[in-house]
N, C-alpha and C positions, 0 to 999 in steps of 0.2 A: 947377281944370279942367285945367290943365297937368301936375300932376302925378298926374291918373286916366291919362291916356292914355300916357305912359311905364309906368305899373303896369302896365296892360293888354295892352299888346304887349311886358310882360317876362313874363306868364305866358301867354301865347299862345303864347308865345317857351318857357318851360320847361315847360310842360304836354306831356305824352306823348300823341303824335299817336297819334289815335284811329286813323286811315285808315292806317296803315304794318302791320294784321293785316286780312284779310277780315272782313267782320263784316254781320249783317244790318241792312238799315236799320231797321225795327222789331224790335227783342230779345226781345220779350214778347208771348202767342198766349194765347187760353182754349183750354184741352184739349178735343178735341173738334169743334173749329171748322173751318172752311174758313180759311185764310192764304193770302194772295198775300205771300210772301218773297223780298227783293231782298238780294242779294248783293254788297256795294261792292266792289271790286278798285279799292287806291288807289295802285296802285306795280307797277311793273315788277319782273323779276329785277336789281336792280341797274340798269346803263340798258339792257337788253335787254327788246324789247318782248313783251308778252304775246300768247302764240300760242293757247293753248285753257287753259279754265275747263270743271272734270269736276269733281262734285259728287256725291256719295254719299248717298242717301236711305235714312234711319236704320230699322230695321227697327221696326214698326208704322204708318208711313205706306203706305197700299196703294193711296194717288192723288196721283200728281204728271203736272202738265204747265208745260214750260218755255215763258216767253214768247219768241217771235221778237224776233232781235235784225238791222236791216237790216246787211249784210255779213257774218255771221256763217251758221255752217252750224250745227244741233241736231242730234244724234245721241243716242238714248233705248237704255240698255240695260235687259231687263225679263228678271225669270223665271218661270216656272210656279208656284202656289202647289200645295203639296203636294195639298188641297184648296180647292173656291170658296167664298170668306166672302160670306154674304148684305150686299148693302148696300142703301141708299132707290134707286139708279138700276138696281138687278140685281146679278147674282151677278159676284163679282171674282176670276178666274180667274190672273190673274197681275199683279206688281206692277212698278213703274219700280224700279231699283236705284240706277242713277245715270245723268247726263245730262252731254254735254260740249258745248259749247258752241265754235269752232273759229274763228277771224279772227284781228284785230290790235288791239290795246290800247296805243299808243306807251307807253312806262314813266314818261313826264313826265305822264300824264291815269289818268284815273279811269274807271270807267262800275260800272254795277249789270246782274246778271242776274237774271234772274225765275223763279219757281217760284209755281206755284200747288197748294196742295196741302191733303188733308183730315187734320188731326191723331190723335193717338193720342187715347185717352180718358183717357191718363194723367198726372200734374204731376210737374212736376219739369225740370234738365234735359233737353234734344234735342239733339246732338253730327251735326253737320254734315264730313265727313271732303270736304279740298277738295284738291286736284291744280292747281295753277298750272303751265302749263307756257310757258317764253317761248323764245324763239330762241337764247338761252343759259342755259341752265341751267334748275332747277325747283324748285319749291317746294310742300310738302309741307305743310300747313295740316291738320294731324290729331293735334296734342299736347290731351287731355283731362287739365284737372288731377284729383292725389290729392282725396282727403279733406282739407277744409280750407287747402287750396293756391288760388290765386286766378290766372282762368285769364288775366289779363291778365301775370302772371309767367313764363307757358309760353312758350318760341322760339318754335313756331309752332303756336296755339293753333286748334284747329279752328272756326268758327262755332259759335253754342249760340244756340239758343230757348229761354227758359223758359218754359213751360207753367204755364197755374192754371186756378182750379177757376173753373168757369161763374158766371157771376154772370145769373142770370135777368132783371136791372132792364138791364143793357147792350142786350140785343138781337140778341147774336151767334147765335143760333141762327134761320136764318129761310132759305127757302127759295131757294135759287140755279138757280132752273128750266132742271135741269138740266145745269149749265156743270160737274159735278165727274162725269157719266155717264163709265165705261168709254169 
């Protein structure tokens, strides 16, 4: 017994802290789907604290809405789609591009930001481009690894969802009356 818990807080201890890159709390979405995705920000610039979280919405998501965060301000930037793609709640006229997010994060704490949003129909990675901006300095959360490069090896590797094929027995596909309408 004495000698598991020394093991355990020596690999605790040498284990690469998940939380020192942005990363989503759940990493994996059925293609297709409605996701509510949370964004951990587990470190400051250094000790300079975090002043706004701007997040890049990867092109074929054509619905996102950020969740309210209390002390924080949301600011949505959106454009015109060339033309309106039919969807279940009506025609989708323009898309969210990205979202910032604006307060204070001490660099000693952690929090998640919210995103709800309806998926591509595609699998594979989803590359999240992130902006950390703190009171000193910034950080630039948008290195996508090469081919066969492992993206926990990138400086500062962007968020990724991976996306898979629906699976009919799960149940993700089911009516959200109306919370993803335009």
């Amino acid at each position: 017994m004495h000698k598991i818990i020394p093991l355990a807080a020596a690999a605790l201890f040498l284990a690469p802290p998940a939380f020192a890159h942005i990363v989503l709390a759940e990493p994996e979405a059925t293609a297709g789907s409605y996701y509510a995705g949370f964004f951990r920000v587990g470190h400051g610039c250094g000790p300079s604290p975090t002043l706004s979280i701007r997040i890049t919405i990867p092109e074929g998501i054509l619905t996102a809405r950020p969740q309210a965060k209390p002390s924080w301000t949301v600011s949505i930037d959106r454009e015109t789609l060339a033309e309106p793609i039919p969807s279940e709640y009506g025609a989708i006229a323009e898309r969210v591009v990205a979202v910032t997010w604006t307060g204070e994060l001490p660099a000693d704490q952690f929090d998640q930001f919210g995103l709800l949003m309806k998926l591509p129909a595609r699998t594979g990675p989803l590359y999240f481009a992130v902006l950390q901006t703190c009171a000193e300095g910034a950080r630039s959360w948008t290195d996508i690894p090469a081919e066969g490069q492992a993206w926990h090896d990138m400086p500062n590797p962007a968020p990724v969802l991976m996306l898979s094929m629906p699976d009919d027995r799960a149940g993700d596909h089911h009516d959200h009356g109306g919370a993803m309408g335009r």
